[in-house]
N, C-alpha and C positions, 0 to 999 in steps of 0.2 A: 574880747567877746565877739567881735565884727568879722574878727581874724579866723576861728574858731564856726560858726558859720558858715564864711564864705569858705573854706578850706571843706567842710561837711556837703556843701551845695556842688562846689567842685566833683567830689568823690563817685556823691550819686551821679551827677548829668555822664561823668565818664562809664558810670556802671552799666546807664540805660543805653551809650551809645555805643558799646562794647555788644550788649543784646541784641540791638538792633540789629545789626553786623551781621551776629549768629544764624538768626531769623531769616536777613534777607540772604542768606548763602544760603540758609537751608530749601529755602522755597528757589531760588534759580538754580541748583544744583539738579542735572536730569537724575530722574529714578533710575534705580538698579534693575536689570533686567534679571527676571526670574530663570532659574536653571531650566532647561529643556529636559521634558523626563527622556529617559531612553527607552529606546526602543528594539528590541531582537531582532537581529539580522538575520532572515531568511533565505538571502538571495545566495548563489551561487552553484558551483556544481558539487556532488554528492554523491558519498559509496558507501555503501552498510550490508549489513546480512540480518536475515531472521530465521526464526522457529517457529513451530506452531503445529498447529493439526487441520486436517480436511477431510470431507466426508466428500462421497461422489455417489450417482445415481444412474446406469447406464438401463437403457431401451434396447432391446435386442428383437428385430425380427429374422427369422432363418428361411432362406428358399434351397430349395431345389434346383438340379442340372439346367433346369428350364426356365429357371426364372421365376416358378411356381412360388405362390407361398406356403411356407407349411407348419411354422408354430412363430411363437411371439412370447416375448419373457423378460423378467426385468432383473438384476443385482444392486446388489451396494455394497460397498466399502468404507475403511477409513484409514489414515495413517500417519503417522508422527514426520513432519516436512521440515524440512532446512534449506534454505539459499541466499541468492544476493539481489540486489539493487542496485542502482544508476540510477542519477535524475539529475534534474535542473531546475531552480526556484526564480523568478524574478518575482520580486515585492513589485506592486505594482501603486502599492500607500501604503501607511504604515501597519493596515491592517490586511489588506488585500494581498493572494499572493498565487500567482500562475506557476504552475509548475510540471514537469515531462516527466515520465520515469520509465525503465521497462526491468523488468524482474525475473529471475527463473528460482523456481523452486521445485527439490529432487522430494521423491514419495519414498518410504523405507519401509513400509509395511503390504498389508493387503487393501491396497485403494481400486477398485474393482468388482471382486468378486466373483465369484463360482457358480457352474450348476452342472445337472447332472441328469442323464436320465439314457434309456436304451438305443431311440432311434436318432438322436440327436451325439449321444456322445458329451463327454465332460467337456465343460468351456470354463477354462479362468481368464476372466477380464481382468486387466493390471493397467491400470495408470504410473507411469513409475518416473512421471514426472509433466510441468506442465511450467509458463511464463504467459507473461503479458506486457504490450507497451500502451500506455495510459497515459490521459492528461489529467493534472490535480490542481482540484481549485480549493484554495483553504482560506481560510478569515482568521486572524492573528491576533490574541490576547497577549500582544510578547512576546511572555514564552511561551504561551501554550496557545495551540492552531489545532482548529475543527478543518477536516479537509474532506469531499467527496471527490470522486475517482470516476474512473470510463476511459475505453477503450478496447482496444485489439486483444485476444486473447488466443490461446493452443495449448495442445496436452499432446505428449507422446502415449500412444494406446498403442498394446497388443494382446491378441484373444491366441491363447494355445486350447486347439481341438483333440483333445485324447479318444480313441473311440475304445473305449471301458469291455466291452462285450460283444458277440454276432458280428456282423460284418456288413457296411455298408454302403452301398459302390463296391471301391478298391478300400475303403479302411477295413482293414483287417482289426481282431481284437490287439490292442498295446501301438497302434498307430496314432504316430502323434505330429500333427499338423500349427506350425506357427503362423500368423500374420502378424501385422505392424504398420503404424501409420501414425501420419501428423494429421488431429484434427484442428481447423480452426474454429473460429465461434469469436463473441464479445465480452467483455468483463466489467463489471463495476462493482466498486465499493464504497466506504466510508471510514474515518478513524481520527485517532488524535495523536498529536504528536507533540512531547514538550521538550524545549532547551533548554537541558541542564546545565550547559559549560557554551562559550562563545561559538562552540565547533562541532559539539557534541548533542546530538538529540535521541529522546526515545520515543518508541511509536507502539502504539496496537492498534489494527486493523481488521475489518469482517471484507472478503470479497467473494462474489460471485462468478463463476464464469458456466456460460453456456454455449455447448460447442456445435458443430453440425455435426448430422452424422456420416457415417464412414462405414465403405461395403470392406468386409475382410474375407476372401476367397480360400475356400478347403477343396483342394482339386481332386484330391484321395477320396474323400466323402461323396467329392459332386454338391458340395454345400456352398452358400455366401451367407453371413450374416451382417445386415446394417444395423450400424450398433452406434446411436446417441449419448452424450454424456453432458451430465450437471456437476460443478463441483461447488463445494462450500467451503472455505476456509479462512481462520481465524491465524494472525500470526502477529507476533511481536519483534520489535526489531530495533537496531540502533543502527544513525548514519553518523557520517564525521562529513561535514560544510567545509570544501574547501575555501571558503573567501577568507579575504586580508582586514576586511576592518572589522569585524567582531559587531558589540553592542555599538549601535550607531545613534544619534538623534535627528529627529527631522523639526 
């Protein structure tokens, strides 16, 4: 019976010193470090193209041989756009993110517009194309980035003078007079862009650009017209991020 006891008292004090063991490993054992979420890799450099549409708004005022002023008129336009992008991201935190870009995009419709009348002669205004080099500052949910924009902006502009009827100056009726020119001006926008693949990002964007204006000379007519333009446009776009490490953690 003694034997049977002491054999039972054995059993337990080894069970509880077995516990103990467990216990105290458990408690000096350092904790597991929790996984690092990840985070979208923004940085690097980058090339994409877009689509989209733009509306434009030109100021026209017309003088004379002399300098004189002699009428004042406005158009608009619009046109289905296509082109490309360049830029560069640096993450500046996991949220933050600085970035460069310059862009051209060509016009394929009637972005401009027309008018018409006897002593002036027909005018079609055509933007038939326009770019900008911008800084972008975006805030970074991952994958998805709110970004505003600004900067430098230009439009290629040319005004063809038909003179329709009579004679004016030297425009005879069916003389047709072209100018052309680069106007500058400034740009800004805003948009969103999200990363669907490590490389791979889509974008839509609203930008603005407003240009100076620009004398264009009809030496047949004896005319110049300084002609201002506003554009508006909306585009959509996908870039490929050349960097090497993909989704990163910080």
């Amino acid at each position: 019976m003694q034997k049977r006891v002491l054999t039972l008292l054995a059993a337990v004090v080894v069970s509880a010193a077995s516990g103990d063991s467990t216990l105290a490993a458990d408690i000096l054992s350092p904790p597991r470090a929790s996984p690092m979420p990840l985070v979208y890799d923004w940085s690097g450099f980058y090339l994409g193209g877009h689509i989209g549409y733009a509306w434009d708004q030109r100021d026209n005022d017309i003088y004379g041989p002399t300098g004189s002023f002699l009428a004042s008129g406005s158009t608009s336009g619009s046109s289905v756009l296509g082109g490309v992008q360049i830029g560069y991201n640096f993450m500046l935190s996991p949220n933050w993110v600085l970035g460069f870009e310059a862009d051209y995009s060509g016009a394929s419709g009637n972005m401009g517009g027309s008018a018409s009348d006897a002593n002036f002669g027909q005018r079609d205004n055509k933007i038939d194309g326009f770019g900008t080099a911008r800084v972008r500052i975006g805030y970074a949910w991952s994958r998805l980035m709110a970004y505003g924009t600004g900067g430098f902006g230009w439009a290629h502009e040319m005004i063809t003078r038909t003179q329709v009827t009579g004679t004016v100056n030297q425009a005879f009726p069916g003389t047709v007079e072209e100018a052309a020119g680069l106007a500058p001006g400034w740009a800004a926008g805003l948009g969103f862009e999200w990363g669907v693949q490590p490389n791979w990002t889509l974008r839509a964007e609203y930008l603005h650009l407003d240009l100076a204006s620009q004398s264009f000379a009809f030496p047949a007519a004896g005319q110049s017209i300084q002609s201002g333009a506003r554009i508006d446009a909306f585009r959509f776009g996908v870039n490929y991020i050349f960097n090497v490490g993909g989704p990163r953690t910080y």
